[in-house]
N, C-alpha and C positions, 0 to 999 in steps of 0.2 A: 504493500500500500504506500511505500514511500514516493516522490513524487518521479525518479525515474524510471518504477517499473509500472506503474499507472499510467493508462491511456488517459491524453491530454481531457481537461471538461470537454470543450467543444464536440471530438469523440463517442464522449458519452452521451452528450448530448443527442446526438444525432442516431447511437446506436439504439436511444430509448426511443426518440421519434420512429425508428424503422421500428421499432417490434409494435408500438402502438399504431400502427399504421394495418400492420400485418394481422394483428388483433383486429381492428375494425374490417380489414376487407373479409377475415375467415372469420369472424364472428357474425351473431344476429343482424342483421339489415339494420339501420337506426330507421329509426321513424321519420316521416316526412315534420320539416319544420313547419311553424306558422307562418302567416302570410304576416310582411313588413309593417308596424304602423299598426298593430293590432294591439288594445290596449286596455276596454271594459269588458269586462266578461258578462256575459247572458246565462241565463235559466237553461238548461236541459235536463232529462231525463234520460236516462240510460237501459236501452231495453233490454237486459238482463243483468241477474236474473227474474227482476220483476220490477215495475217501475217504482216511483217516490217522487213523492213532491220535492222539488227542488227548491235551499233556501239561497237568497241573495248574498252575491259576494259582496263582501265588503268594500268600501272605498280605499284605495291605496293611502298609507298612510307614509306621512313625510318623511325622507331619512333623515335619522338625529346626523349632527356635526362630526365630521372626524377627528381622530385622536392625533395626537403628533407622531411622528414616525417614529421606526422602530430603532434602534442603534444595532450594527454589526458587528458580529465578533468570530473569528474565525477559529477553529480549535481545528489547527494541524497535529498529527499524529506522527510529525518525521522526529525520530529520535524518542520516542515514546514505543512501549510493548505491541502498542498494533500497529507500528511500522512494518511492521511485517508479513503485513498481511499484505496480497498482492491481489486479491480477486474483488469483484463488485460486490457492494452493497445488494441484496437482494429483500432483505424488509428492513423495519427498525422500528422501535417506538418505546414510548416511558412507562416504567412499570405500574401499576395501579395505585403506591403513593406517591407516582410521579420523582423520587428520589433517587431512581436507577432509569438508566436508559440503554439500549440496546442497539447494534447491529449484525444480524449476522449475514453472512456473506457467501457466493453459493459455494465458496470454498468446506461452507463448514462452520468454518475460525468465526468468531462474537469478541465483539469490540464493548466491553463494559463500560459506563463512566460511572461515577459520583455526579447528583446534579446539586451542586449548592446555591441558591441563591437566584435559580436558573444558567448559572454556568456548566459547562459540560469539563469535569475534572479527574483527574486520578485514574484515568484510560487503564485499565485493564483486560490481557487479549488470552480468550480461551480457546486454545486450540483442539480440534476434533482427533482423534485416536489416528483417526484414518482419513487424511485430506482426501477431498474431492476433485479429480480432475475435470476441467473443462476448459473451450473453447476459446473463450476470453467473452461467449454472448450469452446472456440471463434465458434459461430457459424457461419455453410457455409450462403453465400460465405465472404470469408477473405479478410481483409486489402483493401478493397474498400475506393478508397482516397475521403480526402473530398472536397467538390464541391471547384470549381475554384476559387473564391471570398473568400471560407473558412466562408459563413455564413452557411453551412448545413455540414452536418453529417451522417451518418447511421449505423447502426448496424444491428443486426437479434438475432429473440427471439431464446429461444430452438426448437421452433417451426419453425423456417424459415420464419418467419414474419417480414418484413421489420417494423423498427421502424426510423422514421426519426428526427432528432433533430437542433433545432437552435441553431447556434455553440453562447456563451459570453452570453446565458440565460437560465433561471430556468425552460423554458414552459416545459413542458409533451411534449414527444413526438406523433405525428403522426404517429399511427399504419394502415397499413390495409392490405388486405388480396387477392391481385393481384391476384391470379389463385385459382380460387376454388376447380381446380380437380390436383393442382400440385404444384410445390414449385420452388422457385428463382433460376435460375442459374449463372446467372449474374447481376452484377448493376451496372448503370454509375449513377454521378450527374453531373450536369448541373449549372449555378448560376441559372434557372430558371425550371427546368423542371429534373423528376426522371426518368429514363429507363430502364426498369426492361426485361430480357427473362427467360423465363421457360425453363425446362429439354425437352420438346418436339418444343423447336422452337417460340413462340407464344411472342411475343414484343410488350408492350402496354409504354404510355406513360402519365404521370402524372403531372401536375402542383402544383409548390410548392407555387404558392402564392393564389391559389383557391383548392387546394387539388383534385382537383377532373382531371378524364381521358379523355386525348384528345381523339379526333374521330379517329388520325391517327389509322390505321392498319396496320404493315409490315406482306405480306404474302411471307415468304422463301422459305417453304416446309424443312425445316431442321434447327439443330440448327445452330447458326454461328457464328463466332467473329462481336463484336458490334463496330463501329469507332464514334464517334460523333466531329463535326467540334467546334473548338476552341469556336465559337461564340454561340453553341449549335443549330444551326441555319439548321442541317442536320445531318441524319444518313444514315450510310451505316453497311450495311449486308456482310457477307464475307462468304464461306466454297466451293462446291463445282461449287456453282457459288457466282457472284457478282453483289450487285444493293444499288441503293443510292435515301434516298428521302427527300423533303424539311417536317423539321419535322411542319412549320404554316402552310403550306397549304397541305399539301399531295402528292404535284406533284412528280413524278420520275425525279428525276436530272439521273439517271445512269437506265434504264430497267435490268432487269433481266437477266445476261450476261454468259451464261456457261464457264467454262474452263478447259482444258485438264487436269489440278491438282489441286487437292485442296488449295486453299489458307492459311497459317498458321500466317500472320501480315495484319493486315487494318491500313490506318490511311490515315486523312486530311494532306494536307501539309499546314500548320498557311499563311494566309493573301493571299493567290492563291487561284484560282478553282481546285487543281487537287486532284487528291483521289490519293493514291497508295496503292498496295498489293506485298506480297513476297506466293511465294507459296515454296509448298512441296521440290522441287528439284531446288531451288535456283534462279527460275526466278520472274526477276522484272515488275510489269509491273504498270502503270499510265494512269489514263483519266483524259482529259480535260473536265471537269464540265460543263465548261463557251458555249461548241460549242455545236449545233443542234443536234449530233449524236456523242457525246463519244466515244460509242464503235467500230464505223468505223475509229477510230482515234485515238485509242488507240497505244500508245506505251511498248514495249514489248523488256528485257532487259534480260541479263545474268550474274548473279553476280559471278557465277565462281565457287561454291559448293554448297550442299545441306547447308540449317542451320537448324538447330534441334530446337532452340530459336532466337526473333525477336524482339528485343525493340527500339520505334525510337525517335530519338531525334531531339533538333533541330526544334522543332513544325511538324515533318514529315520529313524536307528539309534534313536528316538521317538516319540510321540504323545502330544499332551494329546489332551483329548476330553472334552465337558459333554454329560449325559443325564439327564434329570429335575433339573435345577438343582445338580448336583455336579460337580464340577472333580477329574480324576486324572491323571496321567503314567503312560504304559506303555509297557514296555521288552519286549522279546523278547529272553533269555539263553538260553545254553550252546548247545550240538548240537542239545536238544531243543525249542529257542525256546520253553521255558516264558514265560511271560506275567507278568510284577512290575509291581504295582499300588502308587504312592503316590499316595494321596488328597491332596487339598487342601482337608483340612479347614476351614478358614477362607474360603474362595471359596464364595458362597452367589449363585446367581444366577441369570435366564431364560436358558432356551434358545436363545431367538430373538434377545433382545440382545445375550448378550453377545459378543463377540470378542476375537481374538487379533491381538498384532502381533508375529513373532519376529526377532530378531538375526540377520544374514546368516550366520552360521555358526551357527544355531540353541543358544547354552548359556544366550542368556537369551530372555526373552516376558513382554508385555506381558496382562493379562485388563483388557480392557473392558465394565464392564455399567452405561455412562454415569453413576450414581451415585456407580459408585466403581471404582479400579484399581487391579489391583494388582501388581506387580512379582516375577516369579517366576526363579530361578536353575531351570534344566531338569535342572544334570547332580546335584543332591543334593533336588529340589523343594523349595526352602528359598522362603519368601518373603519378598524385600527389602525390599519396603515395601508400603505399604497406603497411598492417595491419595483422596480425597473432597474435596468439596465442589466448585462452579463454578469454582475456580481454574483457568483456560487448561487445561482437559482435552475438546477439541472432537475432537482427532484430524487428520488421521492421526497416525500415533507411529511413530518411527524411536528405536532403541536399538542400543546396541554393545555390543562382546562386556565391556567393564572395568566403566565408570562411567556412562556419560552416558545420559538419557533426554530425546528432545526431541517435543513435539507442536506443532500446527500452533493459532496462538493468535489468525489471523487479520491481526493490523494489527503483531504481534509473534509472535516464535515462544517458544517453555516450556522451560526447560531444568530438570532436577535432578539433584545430584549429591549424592555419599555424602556 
């Protein structure tokens, strides 16, 4: 990892734009955007699974004032224990008292710090039993965060072979070889259990403290966005229908539920029963878990434009969302989950670039539209700072819920704080 056997940023740069490129052409179709200059949202009703009176979206409310910028601070690792690490960053993130931070690398090797004060200090590097060779390029799928607890990890060989790693020790990883006739398309971690789907749909489900495959079975008939609830305690299935099940015992919490459009966000909403989905052309819609028939009772919303991209925050209880190059946060309130829209006035950007990176407890998120980034608080959409120019912004980006923001700067990692 020191800076002459690390490939230049720019490099890296470029080698993360080709796989996210490669990603969006061999992955799902994105949804078609909204039309230019689209701005009030209208009343609809969604014809399955059964209609609802639709309540009115809110009026956008004003962005509060920005905060002063961030200050930079770079934490080089040359002459430090993880100079020696020579391979990419492949996740990273701060432990759940935010007091340890992590990267490991698809070599293996994990880069410890100390975080005092939000600085990144006392770099400590653990290296794996049995390094991992590879290519010098991150293999699909990318940047797969590590499990919620921050004791696992995972990576993929050249092969697409999930290898899984215990995060603060030396063990060998856990290799094995989930689809015999096919390769990973996605993977979540779990603090207890791994969840892998193939390129044709097929979802099985693994335990990390016996290694070996539950009985569960998800039968979708397609591939689909994967949700798993906070507690790890259920997953849901999304695309051109939707269904939800308890991952110990097998039972369907949500049956298999068609819908008029494809859905393009899942997600639990943290410490409720309710699932939510955004689909193609910008409708919202939520089941109640907890009641006898979900889907008769499902409610069905309008957020007012198509979005192109869906990240939620907040443990679910949110949504940004960019469609036609506009950035907004959307809340579902009271009984009648009306719909409240804060725009992001100032966030001007492509569909296709840009991205999000959110704090584990979703109150803050990161906007990337490699130009420029910008740093947004979720629970007031206030934005902290506003970040430009080539200064170490290659990505990936891990943030916490107070002060710190860190990305991935290649031979060094980026830190800024308030």
């Amino acid at each position: 990892m020191s800076p002459a056997a690390t490939p230049p940023q720019p490099c890296l740069r470029l080698r993360r734009a080709i796989a996210l490129a490669l990603t969006a052409a061999c992955g799902a179709a994105e949804p078609p955007r909204a039309a230019a200059g689209v701005e009030a949202a209208s009343p609809r009703t969604e014809a399955a699974p059964a209609p609802v009176a639709v309540a009115p979206v809110a009026e956008p409310l004003p962005e509060p004032p920005r905060r002063a910028a961030l200050r930079f601070e770079e934490v080089d690792v040359y002459g430090t224990a993880c100079a020696s690490i020579h391979s990419l960053v492949y996740s990273m993130g701060f432990s759940p008292d935010e007091r340890t931070f992590f990267t490991l690398h698809d070599s293996g090797d994990q880069c410890v710090y100390q975080v005092v004060d939000g600085r990144l200090v006392n770099q400590r590097r653990i290296a794996p039993a049995r390094p991992i060779e590879h290519d010098g390029w991150l293999a699909y799928p990318f940047d797969v965060p590590l499990g919620p607890d921050r004791r696992w990890g995972i990576t993929f060989s050249n092969d697409n072979e999930p290898l899984i790693w215990r995060m603060g020790t030396r063990r060998p990883p856990w290799g094995l070889v989930p689809f015999p006739d096919d390769t990973v398309y996605e993977a979540v971690l779990t603090d207890d259990a791994l969840i892998l789907q193939n390129h044709k749909g097929a979802v099985g489900v693994w335990s990390l403290a016996t290694r070996r495959r539950h009985k569960f079975t998800a039968v979708h008939e397609e591939r689909s966005l994967m949700a798993v609830r906070d507690d790890g305690g259920a997953l849901a299935l999304a695309g051109s229908a939707i269904a939800a099940w308890d991952l110990e015992t097998g039972a369907e919490l949500l049956p298999r539920t068609p819908l008029s459009r494809p859905i393009t966000a899942v997600a639990f909403v943290r410490d409720t029963p309710r699932l939510i989905a955004v689909d193609q052309d910008g409708g919202y819609h939520e089941w109640d878990l907890s009641t006898p028939d979900p889907a008769e009772h499902a409610v069905h919303r309008d957020l007012g434009k198509a979005l192109a991209k869906v990240w939620f925050l907040d443990g679910g209880a949110a949504l940004v969302g960019v469609g036609g190059g506009k950035v907004a946060i959307y809340r579902a309130l009271g009984p009648e989950r009306t719909i409240e829209v804060r725009r992001l006035a100032e966030v001007r950007a492509s569909d296709e670039w840009l991205q999000a990176h959110v704090s584990r407890a979703g109150k803050r998120f990161v906007l990337d539209a490699g130009d420029t980034t910008w740093i947004v608080n979720s629970a007031d959409a206030r934005i902290e700072a506003r970040l430009s120019g080539d200064t170490c912004r290659s990505g990936p980006w891990a943030i916490d819920e107070a002060s710190t923001l860190v990305s991935d700067g290649g031979a060094h990692l980026c830190v800024w704080l308030p």
